[in-house]
N, C-alpha and C positions, 0 to 999 in steps of 0.2 A: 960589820954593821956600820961603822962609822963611812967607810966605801959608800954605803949605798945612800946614807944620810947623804953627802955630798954630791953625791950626782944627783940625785932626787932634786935637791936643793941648785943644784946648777942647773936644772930644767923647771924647777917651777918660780924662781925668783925671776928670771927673765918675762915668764910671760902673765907674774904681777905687775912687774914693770911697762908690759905693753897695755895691760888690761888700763893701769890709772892712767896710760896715755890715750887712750881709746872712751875712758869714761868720760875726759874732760871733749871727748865729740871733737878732737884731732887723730891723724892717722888712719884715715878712711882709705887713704892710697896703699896700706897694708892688708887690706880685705880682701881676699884672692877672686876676682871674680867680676869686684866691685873697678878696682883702678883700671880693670882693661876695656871697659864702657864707655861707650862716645860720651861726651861731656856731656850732650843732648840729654842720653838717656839718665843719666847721672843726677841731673838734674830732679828729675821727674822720684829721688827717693827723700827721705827724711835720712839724711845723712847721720844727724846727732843721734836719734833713733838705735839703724845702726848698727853704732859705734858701739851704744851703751849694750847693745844685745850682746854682740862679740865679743865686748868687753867682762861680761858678765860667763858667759862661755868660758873664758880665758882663764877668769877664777875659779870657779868648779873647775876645770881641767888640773889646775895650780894645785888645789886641794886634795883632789884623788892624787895625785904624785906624793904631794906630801907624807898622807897615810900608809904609801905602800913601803918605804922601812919601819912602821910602827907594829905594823904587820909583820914583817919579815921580822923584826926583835921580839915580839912577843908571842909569833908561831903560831898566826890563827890565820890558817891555809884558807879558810872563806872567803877571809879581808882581803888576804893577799888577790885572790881570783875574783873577789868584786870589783877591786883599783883597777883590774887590767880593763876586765870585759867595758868597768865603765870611763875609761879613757877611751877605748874604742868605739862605743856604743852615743859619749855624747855629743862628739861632732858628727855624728850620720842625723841623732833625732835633730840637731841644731839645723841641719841643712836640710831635712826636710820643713820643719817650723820655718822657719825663713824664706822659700822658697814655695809655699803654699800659703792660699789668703790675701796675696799685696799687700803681708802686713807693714812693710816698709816707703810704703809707696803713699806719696805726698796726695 
């Protein structure tokens, strides 16, 4: 148990860390998609925006990790298989939201 606390917590503390960097609307050049854009196009998004969307991603993502040894110690095989499907499941809806609408787009 304490194994999995720790790695959980080695993967979700990090991408808290990126998320408050990302809320303060710095770290755009970490957006995978986003930094390999002509400045031109770059231009033409609401960068703070965003940062704050990814940012917010980052958290839910943090969160579900968290939960899955709370899971794993108290032996509720549902939770466990909610954590996974829903680290998998919420960067796909996040990439389709963000990439339908020009909800980013200045």
């Amino acid at each position: 148990m304490l194994a999995t606390l720790i790695i959980s917590a080695a993967v979700a503390v990090p991408l808290l860390v990126l998320a408050i960097f990302l809320f303060n609307g710095k770290g755009a050049f970490l957006i995978a998609g986003f930094n390999t854009m002509a400045p031109e196009k770059q231009k033409t998004y609401n960068v703070r925006a965003l940062c704050r969307a990814v940012a917010l991603l980052l958290v839910a993502i943090s969160t579900v990790i968290m939960i899955m040894p709370i899971a794993i110690y108290l032996e509720i095989e549902w939770l466990f298989y909610t954590t996974i499907a829903s680290t998998i499941v919420l960067p796909i809806v996040f990439a389709i939201y963000a990439n339908t609408g020009n909800r980013f787009r200045k």
